[in-house]
N, C-alpha and C positions, 0 to 999 in steps of 0.2 A: 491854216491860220484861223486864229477863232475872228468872228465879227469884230469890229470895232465898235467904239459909239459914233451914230449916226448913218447914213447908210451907206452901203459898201457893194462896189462891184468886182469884177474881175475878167480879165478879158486875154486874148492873144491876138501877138502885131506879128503878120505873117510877113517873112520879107524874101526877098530873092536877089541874088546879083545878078547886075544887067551891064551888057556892055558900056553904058556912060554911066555905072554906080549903083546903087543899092534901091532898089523898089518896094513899096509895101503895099500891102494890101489893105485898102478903108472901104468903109460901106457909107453909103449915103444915106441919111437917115428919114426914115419915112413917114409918109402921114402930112396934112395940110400945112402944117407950122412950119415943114422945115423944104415945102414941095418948090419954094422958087428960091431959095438959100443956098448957092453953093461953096462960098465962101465961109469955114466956119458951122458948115451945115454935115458934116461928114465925122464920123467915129470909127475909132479902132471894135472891131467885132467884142461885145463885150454885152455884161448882163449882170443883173441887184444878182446878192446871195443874202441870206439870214443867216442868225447863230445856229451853229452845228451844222452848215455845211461845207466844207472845203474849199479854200479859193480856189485851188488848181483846178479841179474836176467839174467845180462852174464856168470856169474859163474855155472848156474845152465843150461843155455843153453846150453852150451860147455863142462859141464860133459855130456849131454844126449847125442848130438852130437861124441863128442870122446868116448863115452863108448857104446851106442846104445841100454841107456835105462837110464828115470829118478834117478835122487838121491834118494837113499831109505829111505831116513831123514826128517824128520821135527823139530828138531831142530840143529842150526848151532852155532856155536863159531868161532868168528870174530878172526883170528890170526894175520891180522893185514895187514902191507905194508912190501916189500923188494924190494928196488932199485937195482936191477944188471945192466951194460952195460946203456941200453939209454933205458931201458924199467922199468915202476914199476908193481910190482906182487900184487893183493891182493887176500889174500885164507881166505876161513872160512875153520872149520873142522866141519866133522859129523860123527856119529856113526851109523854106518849100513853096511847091508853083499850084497852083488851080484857076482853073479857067473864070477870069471876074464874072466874062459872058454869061456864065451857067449858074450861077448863085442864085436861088430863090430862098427869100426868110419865112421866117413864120410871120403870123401875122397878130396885130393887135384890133380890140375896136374901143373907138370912143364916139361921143354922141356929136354929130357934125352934121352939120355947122350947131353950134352951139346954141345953147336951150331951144333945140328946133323936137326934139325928144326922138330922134333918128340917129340911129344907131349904125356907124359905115364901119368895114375893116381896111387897114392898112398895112404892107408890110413893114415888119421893123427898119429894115435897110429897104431904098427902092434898087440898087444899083449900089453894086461893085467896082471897083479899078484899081489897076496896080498903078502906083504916081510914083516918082522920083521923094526924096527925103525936102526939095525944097518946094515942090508942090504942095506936097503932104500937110508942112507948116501954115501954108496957104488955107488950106482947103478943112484941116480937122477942127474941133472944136478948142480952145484954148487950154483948158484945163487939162487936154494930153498931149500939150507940144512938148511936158520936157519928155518922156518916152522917144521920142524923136532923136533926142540928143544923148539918152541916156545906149540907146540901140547904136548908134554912130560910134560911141565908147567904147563899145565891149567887140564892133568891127573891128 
């Protein structure tokens, strides 16, 4: 898929079935802004792409990347595009298990605490977990609750 206008990510919603229903995997997103946010403070593994590169193979990059180990799938289901704010989202889903426990991301730095001219690192996600489909709603950022429901669909 070529870029859009505006910025563009792409991501994969790992799910699994569990004996009370369907699970997914979110990463908790890291660094000072989002460190006492749990409500809302949580992402599906995902990551910006620019023009000419492929959404699918960024999505698969920045699960490995944010989770700190390949997607355990080989086959995916396209859940489609969501436009939030000035960004569009596109996620596949897959079915497959990996331990949240052992997730480690890469890491970003920005200058913290702010105009202090010091320079911390953080990782992208602090903390992984598999949550039920109505925690999930709880706990992700708004702008990927319909994926949520869009995954529920194609169950």
């Amino acid at each position: 898929m070529a870029a859009t206008r505006g910025r563009t990510s792409a991501g994969v919603l790992l799910y699994r079935r569990a004996a009370d229903g369907v699970e997914v995997l979110i990463g908790h997103m890291g660094g000072p802004f989002w460190a006492k946010k749990d409500a809302g403070g949580w992402s599906i593994p995902k990551g910006e792409y620019g023009e000419g590169e492929e959404a699918f193979a960024v999505a698969l990059r920045e699960f490995a990347e944010e989770l700190g180990s390949p997607c355990p799938a080989e086959d995916f289901t396209p859940l489609g595009e969501v436009k939030a704010s000035s960004k569009t989202l596109t996620v596949w889903a897959a079915e497959g298990d990996l331990d949240a426990s052992a997730c480690v991301s890469n890491t970003f730095q920005i200058e913290w605490p702010p105009r202090s001219g010091r320079m911390q690192e953080f990782p992208e996600i602090d903390r992984a977990e598999w949550v039920g489909l109505d925690v999930a709603r709880e706990k992700l950022v708004k702008g990927q609750l319909p994926f949520l429901d869009r995954l529920a669909g194609v169950l």
